[in-house]
N, C-alpha and C positions, 0 to 999 in steps of 0.2 A: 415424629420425624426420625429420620434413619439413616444421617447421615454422620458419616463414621469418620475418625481420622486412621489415616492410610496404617499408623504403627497398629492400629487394632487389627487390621487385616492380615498380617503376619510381617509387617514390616520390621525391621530393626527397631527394639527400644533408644529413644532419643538419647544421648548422654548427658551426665547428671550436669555438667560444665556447658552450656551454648557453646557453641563456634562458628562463626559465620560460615566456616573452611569445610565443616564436618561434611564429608562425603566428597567437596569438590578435588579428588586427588589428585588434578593433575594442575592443581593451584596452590598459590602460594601466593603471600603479601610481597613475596621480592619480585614473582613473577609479574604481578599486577605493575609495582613498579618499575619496571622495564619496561612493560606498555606504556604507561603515562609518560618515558623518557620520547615517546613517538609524537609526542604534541608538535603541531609546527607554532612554533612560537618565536617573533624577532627580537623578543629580549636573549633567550638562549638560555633561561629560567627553565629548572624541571619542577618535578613535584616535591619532589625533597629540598629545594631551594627554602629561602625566606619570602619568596615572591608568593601573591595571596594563588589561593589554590580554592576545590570544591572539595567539601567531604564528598566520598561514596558510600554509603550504605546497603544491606543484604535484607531486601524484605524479611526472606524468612526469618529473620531474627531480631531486626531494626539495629544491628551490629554494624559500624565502621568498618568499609574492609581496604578502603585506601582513599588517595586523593590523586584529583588530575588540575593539569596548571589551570588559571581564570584566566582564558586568554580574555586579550582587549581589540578595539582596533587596531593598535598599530601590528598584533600579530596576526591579525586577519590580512590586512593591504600586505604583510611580507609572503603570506603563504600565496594568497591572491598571486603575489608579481613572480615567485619561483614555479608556479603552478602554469603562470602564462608562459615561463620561458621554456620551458619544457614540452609546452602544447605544440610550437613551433614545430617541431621535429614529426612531433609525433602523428600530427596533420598530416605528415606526409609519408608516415610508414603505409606502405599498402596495408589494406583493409584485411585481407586474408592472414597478415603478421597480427594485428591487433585481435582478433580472430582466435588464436592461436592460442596469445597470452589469457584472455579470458576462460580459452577450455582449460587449459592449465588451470588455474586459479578454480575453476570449477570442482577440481578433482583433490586440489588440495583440501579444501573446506570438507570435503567428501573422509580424507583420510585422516584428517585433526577434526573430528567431528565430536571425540572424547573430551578435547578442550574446550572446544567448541560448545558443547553440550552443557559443561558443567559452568563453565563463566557464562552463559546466559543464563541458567539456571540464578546464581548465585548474585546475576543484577538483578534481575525481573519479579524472582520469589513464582514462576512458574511454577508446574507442574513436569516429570520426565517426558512426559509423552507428548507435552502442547509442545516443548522445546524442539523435538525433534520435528513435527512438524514444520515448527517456519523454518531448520536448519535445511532439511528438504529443498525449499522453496531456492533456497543461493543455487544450488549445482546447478537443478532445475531450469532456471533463469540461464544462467550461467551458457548451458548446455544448445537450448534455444538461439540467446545472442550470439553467439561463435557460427552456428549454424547458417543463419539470417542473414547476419549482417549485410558482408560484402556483396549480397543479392539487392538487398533493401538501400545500400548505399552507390549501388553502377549506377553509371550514365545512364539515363532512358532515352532513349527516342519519340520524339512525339509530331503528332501529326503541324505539318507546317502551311504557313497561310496559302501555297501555292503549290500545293502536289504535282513533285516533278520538277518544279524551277524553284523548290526553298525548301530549307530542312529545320528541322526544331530539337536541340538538344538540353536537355535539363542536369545539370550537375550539383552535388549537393556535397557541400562544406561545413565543416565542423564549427558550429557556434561559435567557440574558442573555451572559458572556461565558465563550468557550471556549480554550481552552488547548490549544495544539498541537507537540506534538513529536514533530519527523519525522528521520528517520536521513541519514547521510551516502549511502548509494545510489544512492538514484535522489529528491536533496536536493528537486527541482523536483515533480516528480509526487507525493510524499507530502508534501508541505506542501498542497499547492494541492486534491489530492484529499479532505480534511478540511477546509480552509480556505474553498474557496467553498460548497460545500452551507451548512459554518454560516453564513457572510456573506447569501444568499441567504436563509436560514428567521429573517432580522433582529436576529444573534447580534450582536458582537463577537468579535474573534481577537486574542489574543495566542499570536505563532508564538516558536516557542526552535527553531532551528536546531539540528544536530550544526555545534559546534566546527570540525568539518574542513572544514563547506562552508558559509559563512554569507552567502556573497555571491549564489547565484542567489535567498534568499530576498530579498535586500534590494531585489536587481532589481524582483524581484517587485514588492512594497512600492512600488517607486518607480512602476510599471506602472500597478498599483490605483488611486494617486494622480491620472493622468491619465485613466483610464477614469471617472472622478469618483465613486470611492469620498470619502467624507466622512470630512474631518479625524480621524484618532484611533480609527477604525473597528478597524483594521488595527496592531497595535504588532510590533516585532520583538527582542527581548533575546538578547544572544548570550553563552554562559557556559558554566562548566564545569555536565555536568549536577548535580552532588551539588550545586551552589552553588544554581543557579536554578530546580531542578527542584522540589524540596519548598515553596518560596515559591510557585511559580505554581500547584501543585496547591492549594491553601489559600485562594489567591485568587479560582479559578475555578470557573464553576457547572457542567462539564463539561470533564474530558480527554482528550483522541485522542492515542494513541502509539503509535509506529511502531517494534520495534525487540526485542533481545531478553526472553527469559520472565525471565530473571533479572529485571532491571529490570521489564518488564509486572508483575510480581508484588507489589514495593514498590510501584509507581504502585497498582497494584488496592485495597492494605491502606491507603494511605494516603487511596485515596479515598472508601473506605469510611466511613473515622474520619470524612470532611468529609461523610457522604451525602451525595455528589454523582456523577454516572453518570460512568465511563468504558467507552473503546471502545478496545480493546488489538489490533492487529494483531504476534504476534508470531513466536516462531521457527518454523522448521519441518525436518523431514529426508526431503524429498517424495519420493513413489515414481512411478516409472515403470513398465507394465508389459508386454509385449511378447507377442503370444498368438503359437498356433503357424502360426494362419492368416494374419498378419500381413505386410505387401508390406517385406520388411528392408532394401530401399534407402528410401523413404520413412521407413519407423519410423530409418533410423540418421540420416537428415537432421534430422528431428525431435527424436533425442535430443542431436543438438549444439546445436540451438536450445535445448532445454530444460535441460541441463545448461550451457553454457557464455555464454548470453549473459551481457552483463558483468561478463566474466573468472567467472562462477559468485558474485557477487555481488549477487544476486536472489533477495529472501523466497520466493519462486515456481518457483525452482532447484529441478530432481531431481538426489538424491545417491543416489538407491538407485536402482538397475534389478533386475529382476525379467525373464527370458525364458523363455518353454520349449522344454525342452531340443529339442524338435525344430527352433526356429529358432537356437536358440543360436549354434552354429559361425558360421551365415553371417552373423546379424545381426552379430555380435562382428566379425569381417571388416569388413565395412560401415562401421559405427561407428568401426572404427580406419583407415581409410581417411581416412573426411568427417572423422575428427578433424585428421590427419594436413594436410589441405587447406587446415587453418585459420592467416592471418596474424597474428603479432602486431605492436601498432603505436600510437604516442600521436601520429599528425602530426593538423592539422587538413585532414584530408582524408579519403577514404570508402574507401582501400584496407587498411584492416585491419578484420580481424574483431574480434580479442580488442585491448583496452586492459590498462593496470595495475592491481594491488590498490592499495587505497586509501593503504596507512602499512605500515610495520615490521612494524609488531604484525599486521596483517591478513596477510601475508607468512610471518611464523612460524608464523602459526595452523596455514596451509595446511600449512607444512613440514613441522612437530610431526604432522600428522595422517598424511600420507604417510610417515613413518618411521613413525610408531605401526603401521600396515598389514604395510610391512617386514620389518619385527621379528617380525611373528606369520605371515608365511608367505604374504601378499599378492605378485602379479607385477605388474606395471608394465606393462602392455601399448604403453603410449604416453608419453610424458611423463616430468613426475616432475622436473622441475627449473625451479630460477629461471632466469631468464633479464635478468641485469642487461645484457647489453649492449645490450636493447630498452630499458628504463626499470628504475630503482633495486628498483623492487617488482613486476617482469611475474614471472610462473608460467608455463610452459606447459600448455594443457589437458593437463589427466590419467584415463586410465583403468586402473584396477587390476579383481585377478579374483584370485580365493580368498580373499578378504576374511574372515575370523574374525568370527564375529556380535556377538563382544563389544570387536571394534578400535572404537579413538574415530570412523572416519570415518563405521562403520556405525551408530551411536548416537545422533552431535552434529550439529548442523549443522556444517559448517566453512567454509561462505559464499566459497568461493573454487571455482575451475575443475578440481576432482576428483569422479571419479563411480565409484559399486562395481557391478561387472555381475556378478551369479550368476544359475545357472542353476538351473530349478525346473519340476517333471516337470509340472505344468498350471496351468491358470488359478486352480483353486482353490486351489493353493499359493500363487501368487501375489497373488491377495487378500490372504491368511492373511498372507504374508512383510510385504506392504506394512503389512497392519493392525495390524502386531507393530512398536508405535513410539507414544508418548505424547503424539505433533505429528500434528496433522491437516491440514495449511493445502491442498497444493496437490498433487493427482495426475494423470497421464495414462495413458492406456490406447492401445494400438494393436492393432487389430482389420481386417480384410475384411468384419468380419459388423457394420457399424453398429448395427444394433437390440440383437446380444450385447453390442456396447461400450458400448452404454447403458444396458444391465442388470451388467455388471462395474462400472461407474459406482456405480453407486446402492448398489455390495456395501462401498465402498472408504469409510473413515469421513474424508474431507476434506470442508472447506466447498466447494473446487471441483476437479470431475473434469474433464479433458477428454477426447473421443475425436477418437483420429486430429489430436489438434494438442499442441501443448507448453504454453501456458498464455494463449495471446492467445484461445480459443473462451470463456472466459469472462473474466479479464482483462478484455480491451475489449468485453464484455457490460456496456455502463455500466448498464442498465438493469436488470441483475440483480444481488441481492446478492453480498458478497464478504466473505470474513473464512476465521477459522480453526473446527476442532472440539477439545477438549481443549486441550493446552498451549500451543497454534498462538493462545488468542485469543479475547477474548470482543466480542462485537458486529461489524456489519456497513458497511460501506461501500459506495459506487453504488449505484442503483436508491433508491426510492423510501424503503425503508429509511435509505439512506444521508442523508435531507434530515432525514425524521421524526424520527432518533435526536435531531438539535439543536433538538427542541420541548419544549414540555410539552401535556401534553392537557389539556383542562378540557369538563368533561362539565354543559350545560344544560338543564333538565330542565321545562318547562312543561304544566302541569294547565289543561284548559281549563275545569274542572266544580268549582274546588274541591281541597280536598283528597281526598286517595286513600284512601280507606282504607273497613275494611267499617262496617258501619253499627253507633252504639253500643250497640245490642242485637241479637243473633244470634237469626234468630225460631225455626230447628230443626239438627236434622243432617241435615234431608236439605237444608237450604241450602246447608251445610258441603261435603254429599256433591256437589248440583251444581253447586257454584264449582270443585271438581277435576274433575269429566267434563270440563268448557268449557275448563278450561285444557290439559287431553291435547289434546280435538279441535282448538281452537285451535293448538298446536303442531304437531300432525300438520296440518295448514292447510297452515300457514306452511311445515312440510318440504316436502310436495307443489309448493308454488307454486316455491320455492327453485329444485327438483330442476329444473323444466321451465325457469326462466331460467338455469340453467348448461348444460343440455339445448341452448338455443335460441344459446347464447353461442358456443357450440365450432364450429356450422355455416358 
C-alpha cells in the first residue's frame, strides 16, 4: 500500500506539543467563545456560565477546543417566538431587498473564507481542499438565490376557468418560520443550502447545528448580521438532538433535515402530527456503474472522487460499484492505483487529499463494516486500516471485492472511505444490481457513448444520476432539483423548487361578469349537450396553442 501521510510529502513536520489551534491562525479559544456568546438561548446563560454546555472537540487531534451552551426547550420556544416576530416585517420587505442581503452575505463568506476555512477545518478534521470545496457551495448558493428569487416568488398569472370573463392569480407567501437541521459533514453547505432560500422567500430560520460542529453555523450567524440581515431573523440553538429537536419541530411551520432515515423518519411522523411540510435529505448506499465501453483511467479517477472525497463522508458517496466484466480487470487496476496515490492529512494546507472521520463512533462504524466483509469472504484490495499515526480517527481509503450481497457494507450506508467493486456480465445487470437497494439519492454512470449514459440514467431510480462525472454534474446544478427517491428522502432542494418549497400558494380568483355559474333555469339538453362540445373544443384549443409554444421554446 502507498498511502502516505501529507508531512511525508514535504509538508511541515508536526510539533512536538498537539494543539488542536496549530495551523488554524485566524483562531483562537477566545474567538470560539465569542461565537458560542451567539446561542440564542432564554435563560441568557453562555458558555462560560455554570449552565450545562457541550464539549467541542478537534478530530484531528481528539483535543477539547471549546464548548457551546446545551440549549433546552424552553430556549428553543424563546428563539422560535423572537424569530416569529421578526418574520412579520420581514414578510413584507420586497423580495428584491431580501435579494440584496443574501448577495451580500454571499460575498462576505467569499472574503472571511481564511476563517471560514480554518474553523471548518478544525471541526470536521477535513482535509484543505475538501473544505474549500463545500466553502464554494455558500457564495455559489448564495449567488443563485439573490439572482431567482424575486422571479420565482412574483405573482403568476394563470389560466382562469373562463377566458375572457375570469382571471387566476397565484401568490406565494412565506411559510413563517422554518426549522433547520443540518449534519456534522459538510456543517457549512447544509445549513446555508436550506437556510438562505427560506431567508430569501421572507421566512425566518431557526438553524440547530450537529453538536460536533456548532461553530461555522455561528460564524455564519455572525456573517448575516453584517450583510444586514434584521435582528432575530436568523436564531441558532445548540443541543443534544433528542433534547432540541422535538421542541423546534412543534414550533415550527416547516422542517429541512439533513441526515440519516432513522431520524428523517421520527422528524417525518412527528411532522405530520404538527401538519406542517418537511423536506428530508436522507441516507443513501449510492451506486456507481462502469460500462464496458468505458475509458478505465478516467472512470477509476472518477471513482475516487466519488467514493472518497471527505474521507467517504458524503450523502452523495458511492459505496457500491458495479463493472462489466469486460472492463473489470483493468478498471480494478486503475482504481487501486489512483487509490493508492491518495494522501492522508489534517495540516492547514492543500497537500492531502483525504482528512479524518469525524469522532470514535464514525471510526468504528467504518471498522465494524470492513470486518463484517472479512468475515464473509470479502479481499481487501487496498486499505483496510486506521491510521492513528495521521490523526486519532483517519482510515485509509478502502477497496474490498467479493463482497456477500448480504454484508453490512453492501446494504448500509457506512459514510466512511470504503467502496465494494463487483463484477457483472452487462449494463442491464448493473442497472438491475444498482436498483437492488431501498435509497435512491445519488448515482453515476461511466460510458464512451454519452447519449447511452443518458438513457442508463434515466434506468437508475436516484433523484440524481450523473454521466461521466462523480456527483458535481448535478450537485452544483444549483438550478436544478435535488433530493432523494425512496428511503434517500422526501422533497427537493436548489433550483426553483428549492425556494417554492418555503411558500405557501394562495390562489385569486376574479370574475369580471358576476357570478359563474349557469343560468337559474336550464332551457334544454341540447344546451347541456353544447356547453360539453365547447368545453372539448375549447381544450383541444388550448392543447394545440400549448403544443406550438413549447414547439417554438426549444428553437
Amino acid at each position: 500500500m502507498a498511502f502516505t501521510d501529507s508531512s511525508e510529502a514535504g509538508a511541515p513536520d508536526a510539533p512536538e506539543t498537539p494543539d488542536a489551534f496549530t495551523g488554524a491562525a485566524s483562531l483562537a479559544p477566545r474567538r470560539l467563545s465569542t461565537l458560542a456568546d451567539r446561542v440564542a438561548q432564554g435563560s441568557g446563560a453562555d458558555a462560560d456560565s455554570s449552565a450545562a454546555v457541550i464539549e467541542v472537540a478537534a478530530p484531528a487531534t481528539g483535543e477539547r477546543i471549546g464548548a457551546v451552551p446545551a440549549s433546552d426547550a424552553a430556549d428553543v420556544e424563546a428563539a422560535v417566538e423572537r424569530a416569529r416576530e421578526a418574520q412579520a416585517e420581514w414578510a413584507d420587505t420586497p423580495a428584491t431587498e431580501r435579494a440584496r442581503i443574501v448577495d451580500r452575505f454571499g460575498d462576505l463568506v467569499a472574503d472571511r473564507r481564511g476563517e471560514l476555512l480554518d474553523l471548518l477545518q478544525l471541526e470536521t478534521g477535513k482535509s484543505r481542499r475538501t473544505a474549500v470545496e463545500e466553502l464554494f457551495d455558500v457564495p455559489t448558493g448564495c449567488s443563485y438565490v439573490a439572482g431567482e428569487a424575486p422571479d420565482v416568488l412574483a405573482e403568476e398569472r394563470r389560466r382562469g376557468v373562463a377566458p375572457g370573463l375570469s382571471t387566476a392569480t397565484v401568490t406565494r407567501e412565506p411559510t413563517g418560520v422554518v426549522g433547520v437541521i443540518s449534519p456534522w459533514n459538510y456543517p457549512l453547505t447544509l445549513s446555508m443550502a436550506d437556510a438562505i432560500p427560506a431567508l430569501a422567500a421572507g421566512n425566518a430560520v431557526v438553524l440547530k447545528p450537529d453538536e460536533k460542529t456548532p461553530y461555522g453555523a455561528l460564524l455564519l450567524d455572525e456573517l448575516l448580521e453584517v450583510a444586514g440581515l434584521p435582528d432575530g431573523l436568523f436564531q441558532v440553538v445548540t443541543g443534544e438532538g433528542p433534547t432540541v429537536g422535538p421542541p423546534l419541530i412543534d414550533a415550527v411551520d416547516h422542517v429541512a433535515f439533513t441526515g440519516s432515515t432513522a431520524t428523517g423518519r421520527v422528524i417525518a411522523e412527528r411532522a405530520g402530527r404538527n401538519l406542517i411540510e418537511c423536506s428530508l435529505e436522507l441516507g443513501g448506499n449510492n451506486p456507481l456503474v462502469v460500462c464496458g465501453d468505458a475509458d478505465v483511467d478516467e472512470a477509476a479517477r472518477g471513482a475516487v472522487q466519488a467514493c472518497f472525497s471527505n474521507a467517504g463522508q458524503l450523502c452523495l458517496s458511492a459505496e457500491r460499484l458495479y463493472v462489466v466484466e469486460s472492463a473489470y480487470e483493468e478498471f480494478l487496476d486503475a482504481f487501486v492505483r489512483e487509490t493508492e496515490a491518495l494522501t492522508l492529512g489534517t495540516g492547514y494546507d492543500y497537500d492531502a487529499d483525504l482528512g479524518s472521520l469525524v469522532d470514535a463512533d464514525q471510526l468504528a462504524r467504518v471498522e465494524s463494516h470492513v470486518a463484517d466483509a472479512r468475515e464473509r469472504g470479502a479481499t481487501v484490495e487496498t486499505g483496510g486500516r486506521a491510521r492513528p499515526d495521521v490523526a486519532p480517527y483517519c482510515y485509509e481509503p478502502t477497496i474490498l471485492t467479493g463482497v456477500d450481497p448480504d454484508a453490512t457494507v453492501a446494504c448500509e450506508e457506512t459514510f466512511g472511505p470504503v467502496v465494494a467493486v463487483t463484477p457483472v456480465p452487462d449494463e442491464a445487470a448493473a442497472v438491475a444490481a444498482a436498483n437492488d437497494s431501498p435509497y435512491g439519492l445519488n448515482a453515476s454512470v461511466w460510458t464512451a457513448d454519452r447519449e447511452r449514459g443518458a438513457e442508463l440514467a434515466r434506468e437508475i431510480d436516484c433523484g440524481t444520476v450523473n454521466v461521466n462525472d462523480a456527483f458535481l454534474a448535478t450537485w452544483g446544478a444549483v438550478d436544478a432539483p435535488m433530493g432523494g427517491f425512496g428511503d434517500s428522502g422526501i422533497g427537493r432542494r436548489h433550483g426553483p423548487e428549492g425556494i417554492r418549497k418555503y411558500t405557501e400558494t394562495r390562489t385569486v380568483g376574479v370574475s369580471r361578469i358576476g357570478p359563474l355559474t349557469f343560468p337559474d333555469r336550464i332551457p334544454t339538453d341540447w344546451f347541456v349537450g353544447g356547453a360539453f362540445a365547447a368545453l372539448r373544443v375549447a381544450g383541444r384549443v388550448r392543447r394545440g396553442v400549448d403544443a406550438v409554444r413549447r414547439r417554438l421554446s426549444r428553437r
